[in-house]
N, C-alpha and C positions, 0 to 999 in steps of 0.2 A: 520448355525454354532452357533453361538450366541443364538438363543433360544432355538437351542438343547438343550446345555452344561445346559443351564442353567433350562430347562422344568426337564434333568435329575438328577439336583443338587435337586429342588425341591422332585420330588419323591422319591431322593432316602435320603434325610433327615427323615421323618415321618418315613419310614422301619427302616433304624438304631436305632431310639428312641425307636420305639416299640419294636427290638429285645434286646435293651441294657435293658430297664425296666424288662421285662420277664426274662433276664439271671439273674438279681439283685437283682429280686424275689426266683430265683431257688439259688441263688448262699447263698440267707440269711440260708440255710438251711442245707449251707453241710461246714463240718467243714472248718476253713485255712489250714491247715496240709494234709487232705485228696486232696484239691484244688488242691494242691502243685502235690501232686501224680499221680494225673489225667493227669495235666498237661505236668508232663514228660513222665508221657505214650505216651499222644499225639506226644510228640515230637519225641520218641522212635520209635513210628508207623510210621511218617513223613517219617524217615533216613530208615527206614528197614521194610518191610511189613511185614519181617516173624515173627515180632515181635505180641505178643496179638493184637488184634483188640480192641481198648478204645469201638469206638462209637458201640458195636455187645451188645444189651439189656442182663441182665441176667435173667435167669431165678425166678422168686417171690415164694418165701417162705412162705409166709402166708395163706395160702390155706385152706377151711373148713377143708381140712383131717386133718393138722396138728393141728387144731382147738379143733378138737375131741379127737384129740387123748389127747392134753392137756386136756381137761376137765375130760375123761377118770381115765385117773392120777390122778385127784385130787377128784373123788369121790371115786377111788379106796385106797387114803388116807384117807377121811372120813369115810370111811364104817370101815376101822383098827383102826377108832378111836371112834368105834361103833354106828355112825352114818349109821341109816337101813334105806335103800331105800324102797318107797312105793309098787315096783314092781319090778320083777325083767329087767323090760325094765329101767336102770337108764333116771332119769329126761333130760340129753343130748343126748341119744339115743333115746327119745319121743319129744323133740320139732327137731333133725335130722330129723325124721319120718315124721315129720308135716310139714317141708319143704321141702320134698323130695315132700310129697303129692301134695303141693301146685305148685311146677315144672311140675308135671307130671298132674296138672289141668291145666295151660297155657297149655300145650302142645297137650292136648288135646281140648282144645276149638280151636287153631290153624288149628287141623283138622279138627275138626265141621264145621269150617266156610270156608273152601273149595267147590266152587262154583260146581253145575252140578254132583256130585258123582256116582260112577257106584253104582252096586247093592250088590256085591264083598267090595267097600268100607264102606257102608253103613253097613252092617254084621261085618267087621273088626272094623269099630268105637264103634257100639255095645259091641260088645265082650270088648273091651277095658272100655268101661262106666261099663259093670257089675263087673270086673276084681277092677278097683278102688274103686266103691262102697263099695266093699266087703274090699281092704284094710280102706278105712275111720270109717267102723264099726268094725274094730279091732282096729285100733287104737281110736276109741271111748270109747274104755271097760279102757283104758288106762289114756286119758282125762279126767277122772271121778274121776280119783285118786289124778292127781297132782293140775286139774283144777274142786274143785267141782263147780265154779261161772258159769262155759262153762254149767250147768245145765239150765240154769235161762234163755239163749239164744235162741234163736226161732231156729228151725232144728238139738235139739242135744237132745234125750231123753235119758232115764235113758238103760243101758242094756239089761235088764231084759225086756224091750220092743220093744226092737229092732229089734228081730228077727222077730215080727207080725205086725209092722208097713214099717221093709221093704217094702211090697209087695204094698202097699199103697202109699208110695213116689210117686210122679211126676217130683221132680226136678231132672234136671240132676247131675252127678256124677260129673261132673267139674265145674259146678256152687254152688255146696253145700258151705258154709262157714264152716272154720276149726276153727274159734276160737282161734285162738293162743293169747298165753296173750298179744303183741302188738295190738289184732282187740279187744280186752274187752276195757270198759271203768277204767277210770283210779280207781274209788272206787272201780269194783270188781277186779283189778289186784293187788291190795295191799291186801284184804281181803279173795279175791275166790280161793290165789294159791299158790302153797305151797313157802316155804321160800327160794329167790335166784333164783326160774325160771325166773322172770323178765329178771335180770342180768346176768343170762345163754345166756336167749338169745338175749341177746344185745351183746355180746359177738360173737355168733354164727351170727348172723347176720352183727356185722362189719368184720368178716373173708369170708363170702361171700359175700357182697359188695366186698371188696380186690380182693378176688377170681373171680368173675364178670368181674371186670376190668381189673384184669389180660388174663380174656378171652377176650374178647374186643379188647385190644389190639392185641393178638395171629390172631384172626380172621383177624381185620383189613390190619397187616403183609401178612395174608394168600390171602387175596380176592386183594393185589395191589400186590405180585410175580402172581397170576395165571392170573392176568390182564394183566400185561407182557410176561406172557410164554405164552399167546394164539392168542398177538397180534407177536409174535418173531416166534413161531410155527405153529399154528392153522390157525389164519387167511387166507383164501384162497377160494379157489371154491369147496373145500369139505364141503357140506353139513351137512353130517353124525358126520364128527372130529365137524365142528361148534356145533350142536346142544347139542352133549356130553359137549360141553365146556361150553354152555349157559345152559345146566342142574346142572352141577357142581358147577360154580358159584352161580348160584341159590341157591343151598343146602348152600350155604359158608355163602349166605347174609341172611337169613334164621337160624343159626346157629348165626349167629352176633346180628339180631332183640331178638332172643332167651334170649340170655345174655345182651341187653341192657333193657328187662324186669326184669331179675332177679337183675340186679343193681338196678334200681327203686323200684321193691318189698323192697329190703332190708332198702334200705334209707328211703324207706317211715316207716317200722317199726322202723328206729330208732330213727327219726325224733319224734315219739312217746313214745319211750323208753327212752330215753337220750338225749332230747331238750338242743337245744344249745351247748354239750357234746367239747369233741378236736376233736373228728370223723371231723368233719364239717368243717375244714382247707384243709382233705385230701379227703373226699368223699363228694365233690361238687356236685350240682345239674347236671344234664348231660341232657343236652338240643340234637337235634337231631344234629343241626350243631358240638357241640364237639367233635360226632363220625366219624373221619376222620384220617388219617395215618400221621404219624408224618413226611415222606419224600413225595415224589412226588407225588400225587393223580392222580385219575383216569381221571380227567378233564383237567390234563397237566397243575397245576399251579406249576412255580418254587418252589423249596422248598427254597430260599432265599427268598421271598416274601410270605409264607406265616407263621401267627401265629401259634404260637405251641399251640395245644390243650391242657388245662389244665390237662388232662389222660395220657398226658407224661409228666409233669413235677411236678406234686403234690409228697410230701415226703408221703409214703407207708407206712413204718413203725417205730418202735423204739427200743430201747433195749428191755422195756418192751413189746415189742408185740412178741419178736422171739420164738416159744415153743422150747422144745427141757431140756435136761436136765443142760446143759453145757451154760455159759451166752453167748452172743453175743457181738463179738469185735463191737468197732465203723466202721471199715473198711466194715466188715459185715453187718453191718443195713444201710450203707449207698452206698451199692454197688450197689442197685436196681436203683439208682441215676446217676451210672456213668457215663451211655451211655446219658441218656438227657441231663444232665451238659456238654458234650462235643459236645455237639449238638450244642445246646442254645452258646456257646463259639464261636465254629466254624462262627456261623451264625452273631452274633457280629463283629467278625475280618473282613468277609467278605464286609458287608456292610459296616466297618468305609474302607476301602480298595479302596469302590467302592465311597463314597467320598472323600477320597485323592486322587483318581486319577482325577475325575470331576475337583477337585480345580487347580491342577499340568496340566491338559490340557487347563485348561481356564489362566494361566500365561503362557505355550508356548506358546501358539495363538495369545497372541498379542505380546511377545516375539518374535518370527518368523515374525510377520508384519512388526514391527517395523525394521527388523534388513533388511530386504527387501524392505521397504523405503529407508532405510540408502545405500541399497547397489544402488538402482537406484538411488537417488541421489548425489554417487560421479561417477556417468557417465557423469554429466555435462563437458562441454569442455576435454571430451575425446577422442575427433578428431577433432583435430587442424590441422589437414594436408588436411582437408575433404572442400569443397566447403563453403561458406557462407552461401546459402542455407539452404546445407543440414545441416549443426555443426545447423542450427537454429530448423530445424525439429528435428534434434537427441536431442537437449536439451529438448524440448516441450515434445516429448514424454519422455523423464527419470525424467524430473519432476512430468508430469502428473503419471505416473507410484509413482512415491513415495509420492506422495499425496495423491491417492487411499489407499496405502498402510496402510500410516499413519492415513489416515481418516477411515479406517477399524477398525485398532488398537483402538484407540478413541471412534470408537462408541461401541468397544466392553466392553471396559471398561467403560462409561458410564452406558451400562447396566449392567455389571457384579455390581462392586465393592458395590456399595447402597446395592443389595441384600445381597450379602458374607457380607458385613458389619453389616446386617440387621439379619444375621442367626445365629451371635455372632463367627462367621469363619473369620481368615487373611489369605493372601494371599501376596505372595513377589511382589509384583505388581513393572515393568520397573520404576527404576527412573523418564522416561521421562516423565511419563503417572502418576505415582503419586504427579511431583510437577508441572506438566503443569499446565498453564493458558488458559480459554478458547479459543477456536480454531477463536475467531476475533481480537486476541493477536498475530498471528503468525508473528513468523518471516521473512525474505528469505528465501527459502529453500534451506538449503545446508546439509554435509555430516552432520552435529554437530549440525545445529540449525533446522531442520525440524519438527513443532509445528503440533503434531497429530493434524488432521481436520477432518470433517462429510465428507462422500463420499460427498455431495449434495454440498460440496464446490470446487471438484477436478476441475472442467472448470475452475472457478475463478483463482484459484491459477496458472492453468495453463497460463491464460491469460496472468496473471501480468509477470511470469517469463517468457513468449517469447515477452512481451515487454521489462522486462529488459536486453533480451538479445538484441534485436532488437538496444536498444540504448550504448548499449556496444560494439557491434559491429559496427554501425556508426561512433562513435568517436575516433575507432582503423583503419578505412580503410580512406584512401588518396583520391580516388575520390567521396564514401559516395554512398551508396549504396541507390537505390529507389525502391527497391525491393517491391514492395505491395503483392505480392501472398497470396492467403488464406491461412495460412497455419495453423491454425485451424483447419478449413474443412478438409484438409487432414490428421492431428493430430489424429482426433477423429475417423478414420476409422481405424487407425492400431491393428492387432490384433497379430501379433508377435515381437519380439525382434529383431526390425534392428541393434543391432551389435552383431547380429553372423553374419553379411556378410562383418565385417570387416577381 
């Protein structure tokens, strides 16, 4: 009992710190006033389910489409302000192009490197290598316009030669480099491209980072319900339901690896574009371990115990990021927030919860001891009508019983209090037990003065109290008893309560 309570105070300190810092962290982020709001949502939910669900994520906003379509907008304003595009492909619909490309090149190298291929797939990958090729030489007629420095680059010739050097390539179609002004060197991305594609797409590219993680997420959610629904449904001696289930998953986690590439793609270009930028508060480096589900994992660890990954609780976006025409409330930019802030909340209360009850179990306990000392100790001379003998056995055993008792109590607080003391935590600690003096101070043991003691001194104590009964009773009896019987020996055997047979 004792090094439970206390093994569990232990661990369950460092969980609390760490959930309180991380809520402290997320909490500097979102307004007081909104805090407020949240919070009586919570509480709203608590009283009545049917009320909104706080902790259900909402859907993100910032998505490349809405990305485009902003920039869309504002070339569509330039051009009314007679600003002529070099093509009629505008500048954000050519590095779109080039990202699309560069997706649809992971994706294909994904299938290249599939082990063992039929002969069937080897034809289909084909097809698809020519298929791309042939997009990257249009959009190379393209690159020439906004990027002439992409000229100067090993694997991009001019046009006009392109058609008679195709047939001559060797490298593959998903290996080719695209050149986007993030993979130029920084002298020709200032000199080789037209004015503002840089900053296009650093643009474009922190909306698919965003975009990214919002998938990530999505997947994450998707691959721990179908991990659930197949161990709830599936699981069994169908063979056929299993394997559909482990193909499915398959495609999920697959689908997840996909977008945890495209997040890195993007960060790594902007990490080039816009060093050191505010990006970099919210679009963190993403290590493998931070791709993990913000509730219960596939591994079965509590979600009270474990860290929230920094991909649910990073602030997303700002006023300035939301497109649209119409500006964005505060309530609005910080709604993509709600659900983790009440996470992060949740997870806090629980664990300060789960140390208050630690503290309040280790004050009953020796609470309850003590009071159970006290209560065998006024069984002394509680049967005066009983033999001499026996009133000497009944006393031995109800002291020894409250000795234990009390030397339980004692040694538990011993252990406790140093560390609660040590943890910067109080504790109501028994009067008896916080102004005790050590246990070779004790008293007689009676209802009021019974001096908690170590188990390892219960015999002791017992001793002295069936000597002083022994001479208490001598000098109350007329012809003076000579009674030597061990009764020790017999003392130490008993394992139930002789008065209930009173």
């Amino acid at each position: 009992m004792g090094t439970f309570l206390l093994k569990g105070l232990k661990n369950t300190l460092p969980a609390f710190e760490k959930q309180r810092l991380i809520f402290e962290e997320l909490e500097k982020t979102i307004p007081s006033n909104l805090a407020h709001v949240w919070e009586e949502a919570v509480l709203a939910w608590d009283a009545d389910k049917s009320r909104p669900n706080p902790y259900k994520e909402p859907e993100c906003t910032n998505t490349t489409a809405n990305m485009r379509l902003e920039l869309a907008q504002e070339e569509a304003e330039e051009a009314a302000r007679g600003v002529i595009a070099l093509h009629e492909m505008s500048a954000s619909v050519f590095l779109s192009a080039g990202m699309e490309l560069e997706e649809q090149q992971h994706v294909l190298r994904l299938r290249a490197a599939k082990a063992h291929p039929t002969s069937v797939e080897k034809a289909s990958l084909q097809v698809k290598r020519n298929t791309l090729q042939h997009r990257i030489q249009m959009w190379r007629t393209v690159q020439q316009l906004y990027m002439p420095a992409s000229l100067t680059m090993p694997d991009v010739e001019p046009s006009s030669t392109q058609s008679s050097s195709s047939t001559r390539t060797t490298e593959k179609a998903e290996n080719t480099k695209l050149w986007l002004p993030s993979e130029l060197p920084e002298a020709l991305r200032r000199a080789g491209c037209s004015a503002g594609l840089a900053g296009k797409e650093m643009r474009l590219r922190t909306a698919q980072a965003d975009d990214a993680l919002h998938q990530i997420r999505r997947q994450l959610r998707l691959r721990l319900a179908w991990v659930h629904e197949k161990k709830i449904h599936i699981d069994g001696p169908g063979q056929g339901a299993m394997t559909r289930s482990h193909a499915t998953l398959k495609r999920v986690n697959e689908k997840l690896q996909r977008f945890v590439a495209k997040y890195r793609r993007a960060r790594a270009a902007l990490v080039i574009l816009a060093p050191g930028g505010s990006w970099e508060a919210q679009l963190r480096v993403l290590a493998d371990e931070d791709v993990r589900s913000p509730t219960k994992d596939e591994e079965g660890l509590g979600k009270d115990k474990r860290e929230l990954s920094w991909i649910w609780r990073v602030q997303v976006q700002d006023a300035r990021d939301i497109p649209g025409e119409n500006p964005a409330s505060e309530e609005e930019v910080h709604e993509s927030m709600r659900a983790e802030w009440v996470q992060c909340r949740a997870k806090v209360r629980r664990w300060r919860e789960e140390r208050d009850t630690l503290l309040e179990e280790m004050r009953r306990t020796v609470t309850t001891l003590l009071a159970r000392s006290e209560t065998w100790a006024a069984r002394v001379d509680s049967r005066p009508s009983a033999a001499l003998d026996i009133q000497r056995g009944l006393n031995a055993y109800a002291l020894r019983q409250a000795a234990v008792y009390s030397g339980l109590a004692n040694a538990f607080y011993k252990l406790w209090a140093p560390k609660v003391h040590a943890f910067g935590l109080s504790v109501a600690w028994p009067a008896a037990l916080a102004s005790a003096a050590s246990p070779s101070d004790a008293a007689a043991p009676t209802a009021s003065q019974i001096t908690p003691g170590s188990g390892d001194q219960s015999v002791g104590i017992v001793e002295t109290a069936v000597r002083g009964d022994r001479t208490r009773s001598d000098s109350e009896s007329e012809s003076g008893s000579d009674s030597d019987s061990d009764s020790d020996d017999s003392i130490s055997g008993l394992c139930s309560d002789p008065y209930d047979s009173e």
